[in-house]
N, C-alpha and C positions, 0 to 999 in steps of 0.2 A: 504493500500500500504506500502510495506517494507522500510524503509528508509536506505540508503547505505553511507557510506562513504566513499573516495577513498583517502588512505595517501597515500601521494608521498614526497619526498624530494626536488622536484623539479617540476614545471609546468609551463608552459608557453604554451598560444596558437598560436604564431606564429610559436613557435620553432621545426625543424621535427627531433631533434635527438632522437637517438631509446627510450630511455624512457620516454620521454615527448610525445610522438607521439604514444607509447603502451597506458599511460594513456588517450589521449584522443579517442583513439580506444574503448579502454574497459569503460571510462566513455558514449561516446556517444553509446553503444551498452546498458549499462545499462539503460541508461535512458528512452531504447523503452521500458522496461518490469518494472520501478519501477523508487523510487525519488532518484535521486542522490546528492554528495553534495562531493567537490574535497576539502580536507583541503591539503595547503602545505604551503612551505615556500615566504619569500618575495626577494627571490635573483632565479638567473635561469643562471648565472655564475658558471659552476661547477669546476672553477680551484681556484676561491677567496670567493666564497659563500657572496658575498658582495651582501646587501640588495637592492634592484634594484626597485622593482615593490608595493608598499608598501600600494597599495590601492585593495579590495577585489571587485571582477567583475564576471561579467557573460557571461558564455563559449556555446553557443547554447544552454541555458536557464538551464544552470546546475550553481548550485553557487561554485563560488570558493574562499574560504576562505584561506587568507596569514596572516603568522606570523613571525615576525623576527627572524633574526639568530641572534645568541649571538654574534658570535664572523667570522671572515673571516679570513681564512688562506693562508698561503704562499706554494704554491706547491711542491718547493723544500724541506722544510722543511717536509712537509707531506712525499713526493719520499722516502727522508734520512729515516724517522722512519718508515717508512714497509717496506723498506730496512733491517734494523737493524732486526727488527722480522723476516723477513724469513729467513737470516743467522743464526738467534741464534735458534739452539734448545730446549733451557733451558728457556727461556723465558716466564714471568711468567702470570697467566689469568687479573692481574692488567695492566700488559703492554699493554695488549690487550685493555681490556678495556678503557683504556688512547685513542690508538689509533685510536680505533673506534670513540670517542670524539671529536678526532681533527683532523680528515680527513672530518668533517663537512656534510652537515649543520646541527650545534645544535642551537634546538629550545627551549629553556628554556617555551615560551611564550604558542608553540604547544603542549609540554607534558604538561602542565595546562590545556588546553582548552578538551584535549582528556580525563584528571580524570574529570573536571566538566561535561561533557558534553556527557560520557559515555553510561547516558542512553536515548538521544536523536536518536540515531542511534540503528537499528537494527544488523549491519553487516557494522564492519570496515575493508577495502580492503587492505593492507599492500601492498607495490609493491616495488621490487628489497631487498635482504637479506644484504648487505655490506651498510649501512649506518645508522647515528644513529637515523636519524626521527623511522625507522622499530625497529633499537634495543632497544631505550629506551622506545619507545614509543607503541608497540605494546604488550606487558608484562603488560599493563597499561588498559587495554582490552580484554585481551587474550580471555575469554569466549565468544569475539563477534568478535574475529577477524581470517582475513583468509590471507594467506600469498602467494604473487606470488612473486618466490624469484628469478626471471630471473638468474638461477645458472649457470654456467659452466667451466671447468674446469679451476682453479689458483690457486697459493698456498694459497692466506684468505683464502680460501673455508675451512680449515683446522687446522685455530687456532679454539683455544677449546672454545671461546667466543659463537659460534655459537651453540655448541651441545644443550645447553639450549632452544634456539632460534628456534630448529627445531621442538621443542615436544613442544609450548607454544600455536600455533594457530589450532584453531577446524580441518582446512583443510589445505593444502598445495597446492597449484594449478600449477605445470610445465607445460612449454607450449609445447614440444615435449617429445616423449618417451625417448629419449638420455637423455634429460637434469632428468627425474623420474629417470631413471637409474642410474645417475649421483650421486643423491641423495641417492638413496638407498645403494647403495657402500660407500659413506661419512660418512652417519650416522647410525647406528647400533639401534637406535631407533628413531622417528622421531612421527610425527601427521599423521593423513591418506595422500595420495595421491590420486589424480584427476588430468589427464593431460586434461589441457583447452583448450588454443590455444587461438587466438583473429581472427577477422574476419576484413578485407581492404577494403570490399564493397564499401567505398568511391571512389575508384581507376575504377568500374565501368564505369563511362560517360567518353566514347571518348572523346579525346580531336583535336581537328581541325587545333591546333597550326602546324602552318612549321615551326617546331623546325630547321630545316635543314638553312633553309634562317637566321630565327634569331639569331640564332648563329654561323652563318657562317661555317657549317658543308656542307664539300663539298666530304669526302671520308667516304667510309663505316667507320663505330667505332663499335666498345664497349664500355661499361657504367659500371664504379663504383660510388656507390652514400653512403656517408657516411663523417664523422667528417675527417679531418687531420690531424689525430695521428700516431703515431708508430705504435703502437698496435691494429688499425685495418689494419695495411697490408699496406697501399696506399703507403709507401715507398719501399717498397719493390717489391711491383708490377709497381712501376714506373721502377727502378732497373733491374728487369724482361722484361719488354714492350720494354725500351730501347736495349735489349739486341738481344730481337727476331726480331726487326726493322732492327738493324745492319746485322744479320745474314741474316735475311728473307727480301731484301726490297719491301717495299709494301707500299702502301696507305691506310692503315688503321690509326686510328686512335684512341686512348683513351681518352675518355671522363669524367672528375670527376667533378661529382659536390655534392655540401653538405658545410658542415661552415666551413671555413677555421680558425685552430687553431692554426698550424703550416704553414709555404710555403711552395709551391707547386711549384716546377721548371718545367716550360712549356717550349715545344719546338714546331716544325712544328706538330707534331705529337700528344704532348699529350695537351690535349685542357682543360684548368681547367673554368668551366662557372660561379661556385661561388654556393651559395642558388638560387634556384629557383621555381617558384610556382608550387602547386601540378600538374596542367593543361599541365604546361611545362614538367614535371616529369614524366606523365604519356605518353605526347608525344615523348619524346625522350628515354622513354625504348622502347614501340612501337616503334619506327625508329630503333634500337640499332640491331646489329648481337647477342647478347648475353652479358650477365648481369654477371659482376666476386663479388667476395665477397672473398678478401682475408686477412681478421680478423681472429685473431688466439682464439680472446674471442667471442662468441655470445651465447644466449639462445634463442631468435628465432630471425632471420633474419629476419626483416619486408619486405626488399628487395628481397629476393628470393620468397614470397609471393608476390610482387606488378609484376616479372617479370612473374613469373607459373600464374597473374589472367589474363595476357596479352599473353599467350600464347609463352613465351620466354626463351630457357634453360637455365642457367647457370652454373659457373665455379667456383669453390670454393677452400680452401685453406685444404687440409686434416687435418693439425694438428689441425681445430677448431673439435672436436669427435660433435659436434651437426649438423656442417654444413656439414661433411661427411653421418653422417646417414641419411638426410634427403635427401639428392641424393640418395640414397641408397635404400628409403623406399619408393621413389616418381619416380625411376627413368628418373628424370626430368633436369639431368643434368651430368656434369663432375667434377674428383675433382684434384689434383695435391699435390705433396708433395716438390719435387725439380725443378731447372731450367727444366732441361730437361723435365722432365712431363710436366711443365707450357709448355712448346713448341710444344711438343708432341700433348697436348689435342689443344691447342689452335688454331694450325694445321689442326687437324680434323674437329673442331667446322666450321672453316673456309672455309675449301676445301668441308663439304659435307652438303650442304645446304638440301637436306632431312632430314638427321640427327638432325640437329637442328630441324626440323617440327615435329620430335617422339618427341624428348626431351621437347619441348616446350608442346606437348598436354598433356603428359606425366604428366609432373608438372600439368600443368593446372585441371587433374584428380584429383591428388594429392590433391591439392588446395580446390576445390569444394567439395571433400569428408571428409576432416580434416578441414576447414578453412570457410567455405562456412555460409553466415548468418544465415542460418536456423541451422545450425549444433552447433555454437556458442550461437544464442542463447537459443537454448533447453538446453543446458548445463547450463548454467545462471539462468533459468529460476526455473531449477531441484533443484540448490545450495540453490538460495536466500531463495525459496519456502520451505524451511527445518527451516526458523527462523520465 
């Protein structure tokens, strides 16, 4: 049996944000065809990298092994210097490097354990390209290691740090064709490609919850589910929501839920529930009119996968090029670019409830045919079975 290793920068098992929740997708899909084993760090704070969790455990019978960070950083301070690099043109592959360093988490403790421990593993998984667990630490392995670089479009994608970084792993694994795309336009020479994808089967079992009662959801909604950042949209689509309420009055309702990082200004209308369990998550996309995802950064939206395995279209933000194409390629959905469009589609999505029933089996095709267990793990099975 192969033995695998999964580097993350980050892990945690409660945690559902998008990379902690890719890894334990893709760890617990490996685990049916071969030994897993999750090395990461001992913090799951991604804005301080401070050491949080500091004891090595077991994740549905996968080991997960943690290593301290060296040091914890101050966010603002990190903001100001990839600030400073993207205004400067001239800016040099040391600076970079510097700043790959200290946007964190470094793991002094982790790059030891990955040279001593090298040839215990068949195939080390690298997962997300902008951090320095993958930059320093996969270079340190290269010959065993494969890299899921959850790319898409931002200006890092573009300091020259990376070009190395592209050609060091056997394989590259994008999880949509946009985001290979993406890649191949960036880099001018790279390591092979293989678009993979990951599989949500877990999302499977109905859930029985009256999400409706317990959360005291009394008017149809829609559903964003994601972190409280800027940069996944949620302000802006409050911004939005608020806007087409005033214009359009109606009893609708917006629904966020996911970790609150920032506040969330709620009113009659838009309803913030907090984290919630998968159970409930799964209930209340079920309940939902339709599912927005308006992130200007994603590689693959787990969410637009958990709304298409539930039969639910969604609405998406155009400037993300991965979450437009996958509307595009699934047509499983709507996308927008301005106010008006946002109104426009959301309009439609509203008023013609057949429409939503294409869109929604639509994705759901999509889904079962790109995304589907059997199709995931023959893929996996293909890869690993080459070491």
């Amino acid at each position: 049996m192969k033995r695998v290793a999964i580097v993350s920068y980050h892990f945690y098992k409660t945690k559902t944000r998008g990379g902690e929740a890719y890894v334990a997708l893709l760890a617990n899909m490996l685990n049916k065809i071969t030994k897993v084993t999750i090395i990461t760090t001992q913090s799951t704070n991604h804005l301080t990298w401070k050491n949080e969790v500091k004891k090595d455990e077991n994740y549905n019978g996968i080991r997960v092994i943690r290593h301290p960070v060296d040091f914890e950083i101050k966010p603002r301070d990190v903001a100001n210097f990839t600030h400073h690099l993207l205004r400067g043109k001239n800016h040099t592959i040391e600076e970079e490097v510097s700043w790959i360093k200290q946007i964190g988490p470094y793991s002094t403790n982790l790059f030891n354990y990955l040279k001593e421990n090298k040839k215990k593993f068949d195939v080390f998984v690298f997962v997300g390209y902008a951090n320095p667990i993958t930059y320093f630490g996969l270079p340190l392995v290269k010959n065993r290691a494969f890299l899921i670089p959850l790319v898409h479009k931002e200006p890092r994608l573009y300091f020259k740090i990376f070009n190395d970084l592209f050609l060091q792993p056997v394989h590259i694994f994008p999880n949509t064709k946009a985001e290979e795309s993406i890649i191949k336009k960036r880099f001018s020479a790279h390591a092979p490609l293989c678009v993979l994808g990951i599989n949500i089967d877990k999302t499977k079992k109905q859930s029985n919850i009256d999400v409706r009662k317990r959360f005291n959801l009394n008017s149809p909604y829609i559903i964003f589910i994601g972190r409280t950042e800027p940069y996944k949209g949620i302000y802006e689509l409050i911004n939005y929501f608020n806007i087409f309420i005033k214009k359009n009055p109606t009893k609708l309702n917006l629904v966020v839920i996911g970790e609150k990082i920032f506040p969330v200004k709620t009113n009659k209308n838009i309803k913030y529930l907090g984290t919630v369990s998968q159970k409930e998550k799964i209930a209340l996309i079920k309940n939902s009119l339709f599912l927005i995802n308006p992130s200007w950064y994603e590689s693959l939206s787990l969410t637009l996968l958990e709304a298409w395995q539930q039969k639910k279209p969604v609405l998406v933000n155009e400037e993300c090029t991965i979450l437009k194409d996958q509307i595009l390629q699934s047509s499983g959905g709507l996308y927008y670019e301005t106010y008006s469009e946002f109104e426009k589609m959301t309009k439609k999505l509203l008023v013609h409830k057949n429409l939503r029933k294409i869109l929604g089996e639509n994705g759901h095709l999509f889904y079962k045919k790109n995304y589907s267990e059997l199709v995931i793990k023959q893929k996996l099975e293909k890869i690993i079975n080459k070491f």
